[in-house]
C-alpha positions as CSV (number, residue, x, y, z in Angstrom):
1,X,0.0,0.0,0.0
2,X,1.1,3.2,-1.1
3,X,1.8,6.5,1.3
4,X,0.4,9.9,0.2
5,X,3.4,10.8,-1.4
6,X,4.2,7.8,-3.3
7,X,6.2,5.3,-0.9
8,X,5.5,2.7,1.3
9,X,2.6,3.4,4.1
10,X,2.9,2.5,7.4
11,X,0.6,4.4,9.1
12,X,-2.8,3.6,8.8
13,X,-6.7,4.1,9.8
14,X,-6.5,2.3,13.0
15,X,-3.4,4.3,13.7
16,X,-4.9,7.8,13.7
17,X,-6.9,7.0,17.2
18,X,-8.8,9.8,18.9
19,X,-5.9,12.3,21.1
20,X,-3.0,10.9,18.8
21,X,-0.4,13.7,18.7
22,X,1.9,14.6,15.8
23,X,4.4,17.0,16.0
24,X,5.1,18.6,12.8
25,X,8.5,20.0,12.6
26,X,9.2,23.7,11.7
27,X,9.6,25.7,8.8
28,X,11.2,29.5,8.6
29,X,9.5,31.2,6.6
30,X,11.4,32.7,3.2
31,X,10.8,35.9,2.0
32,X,11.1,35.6,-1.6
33,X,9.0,32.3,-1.4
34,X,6.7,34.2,0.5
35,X,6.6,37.3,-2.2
36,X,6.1,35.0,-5.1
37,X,3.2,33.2,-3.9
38,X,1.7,36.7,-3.2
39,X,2.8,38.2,-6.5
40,X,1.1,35.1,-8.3
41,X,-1.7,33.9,-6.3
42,X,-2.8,37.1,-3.9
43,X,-1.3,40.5,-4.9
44,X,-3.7,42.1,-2.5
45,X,-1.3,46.0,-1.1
46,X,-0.2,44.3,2.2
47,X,1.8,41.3,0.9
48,X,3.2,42.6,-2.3
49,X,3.6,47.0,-1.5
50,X,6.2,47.7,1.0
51,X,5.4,51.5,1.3
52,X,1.7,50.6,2.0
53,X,2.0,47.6,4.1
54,X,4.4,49.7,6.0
55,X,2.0,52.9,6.9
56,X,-0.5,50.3,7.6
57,X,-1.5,48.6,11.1
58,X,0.5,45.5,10.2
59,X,3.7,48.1,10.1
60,X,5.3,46.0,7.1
61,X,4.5,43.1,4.4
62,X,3.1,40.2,5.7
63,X,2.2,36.3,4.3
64,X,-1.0,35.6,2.4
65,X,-3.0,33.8,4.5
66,X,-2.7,31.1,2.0
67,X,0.7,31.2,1.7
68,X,0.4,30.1,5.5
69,X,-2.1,27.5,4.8
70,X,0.1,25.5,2.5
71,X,3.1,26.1,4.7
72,X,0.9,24.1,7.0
73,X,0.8,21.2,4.5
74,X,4.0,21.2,3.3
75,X,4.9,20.3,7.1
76,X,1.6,18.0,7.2
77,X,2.9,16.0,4.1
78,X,6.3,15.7,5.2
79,X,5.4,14.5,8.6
80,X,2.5,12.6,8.2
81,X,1.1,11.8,4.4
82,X,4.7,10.6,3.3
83,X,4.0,7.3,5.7
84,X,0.1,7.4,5.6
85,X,-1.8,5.2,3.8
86,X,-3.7,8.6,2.9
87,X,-6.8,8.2,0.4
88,X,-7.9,12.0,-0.2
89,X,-9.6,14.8,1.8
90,X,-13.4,15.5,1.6
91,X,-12.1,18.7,2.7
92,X,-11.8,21.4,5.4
93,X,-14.3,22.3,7.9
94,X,-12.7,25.5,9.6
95,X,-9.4,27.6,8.9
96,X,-8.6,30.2,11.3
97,X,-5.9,33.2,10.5
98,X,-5.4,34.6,14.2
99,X,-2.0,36.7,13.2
100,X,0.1,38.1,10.3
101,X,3.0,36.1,9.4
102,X,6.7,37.3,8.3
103,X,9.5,36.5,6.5
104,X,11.8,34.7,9.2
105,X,8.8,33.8,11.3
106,X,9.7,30.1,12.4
107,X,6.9,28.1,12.1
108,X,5.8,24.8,14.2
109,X,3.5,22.7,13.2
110,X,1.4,20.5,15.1
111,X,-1.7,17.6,14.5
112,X,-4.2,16.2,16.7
113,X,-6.8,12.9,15.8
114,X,-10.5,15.0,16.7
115,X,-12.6,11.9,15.4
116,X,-12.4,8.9,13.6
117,X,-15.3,6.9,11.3
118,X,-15.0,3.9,9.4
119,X,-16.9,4.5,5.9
120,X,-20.2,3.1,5.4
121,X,-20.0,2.9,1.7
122,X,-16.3,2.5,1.2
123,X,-15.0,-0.3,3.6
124,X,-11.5,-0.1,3.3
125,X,-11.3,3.5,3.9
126,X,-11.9,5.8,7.1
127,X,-12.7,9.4,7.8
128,X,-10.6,11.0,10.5
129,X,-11.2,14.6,11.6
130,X,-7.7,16.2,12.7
131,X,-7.0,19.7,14.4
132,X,-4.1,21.6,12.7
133,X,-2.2,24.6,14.2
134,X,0.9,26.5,13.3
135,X,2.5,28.1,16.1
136,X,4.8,31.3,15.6
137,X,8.0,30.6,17.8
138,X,9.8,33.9,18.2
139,X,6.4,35.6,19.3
140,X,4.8,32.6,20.9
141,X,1.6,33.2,19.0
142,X,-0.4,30.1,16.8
143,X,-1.0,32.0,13.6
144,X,-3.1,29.1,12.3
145,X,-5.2,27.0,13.3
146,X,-7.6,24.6,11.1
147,X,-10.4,21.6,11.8
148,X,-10.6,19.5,8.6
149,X,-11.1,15.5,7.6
150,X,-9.2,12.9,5.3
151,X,-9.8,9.9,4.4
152,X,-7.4,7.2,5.0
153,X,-6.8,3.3,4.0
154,X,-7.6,0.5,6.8
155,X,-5.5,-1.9,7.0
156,X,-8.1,-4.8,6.5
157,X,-11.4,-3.9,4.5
């Protein structure tokens, strides 16, 4: 059985139990990484205008919001989906922006196992509801936080 990424999965349904616990890693986030995304997918003034962004309330440029979100799953793949048996997601349920991001923030990443729910009408699959949260480090802060569901292989079904 195949991870989410390609190579051999060892975690599974009946792994992800209710309180399971994954801690993420970190990621620093990179300014010109940070800039392109903006420039490309959300060139709103206060992640692409320096001048702006800086006479505003956020006192500089900060990170689309999406930006952070897929910083969240770049960490969430590497940790977890390159050893899960990971089927797809039916999606997310909540996603919470509670403070800008910066270039250099360091980012930490964490998951928690909200619910699980065998499939009625896929039997070799399972839903699982997980808790997400990216936590600032230098300012102590979570700058994400995020409630969505995936559906993942059982290891019998």
């Amino acid at each position: 059985m195949r991870s989410g990424t390609g190579g051999p999965a060892d975690l599974f349904y009946e792994d992800l139990t209710v309180g399971r616990e994954f801690d993420l890693g970190e990621v620093v986030v990179d300014e010109a990484e940070m800039r392109a995304f903006a420039t490309a997918f959300d060139p709103q003034w206060y992640h692409v205008d320096d001048e702006l962004a800086a006479e505003s309330t956020f006192g500089g440029v900060i990170a689309s919001g999406w930006f952070t979100s897929a910083l969240f799953m770049r960490l969430y793949v590497a940790a977890v989906l390159s050893r899960a048996a990971a089927d797809a997601s039916p999606g997310v349920e909540e996603l919470r922006w509670n403070a800008p991001v910066r270039a250099g923030d360091r980012l930490r990443g964490s998951l928690r196992v909200l619910a699980q729910a065998p499939s009625r009408s896929r039997p070799g699959l399972g839903t699982v509801t997980l808790s997400g949260a990216l936590r600032c480090e230098q300012r102590g802060v979570v700058v994400l936080r995020m409630r969505f569901r995936g559906w993942f292989r059982r290891r019998r079904g």
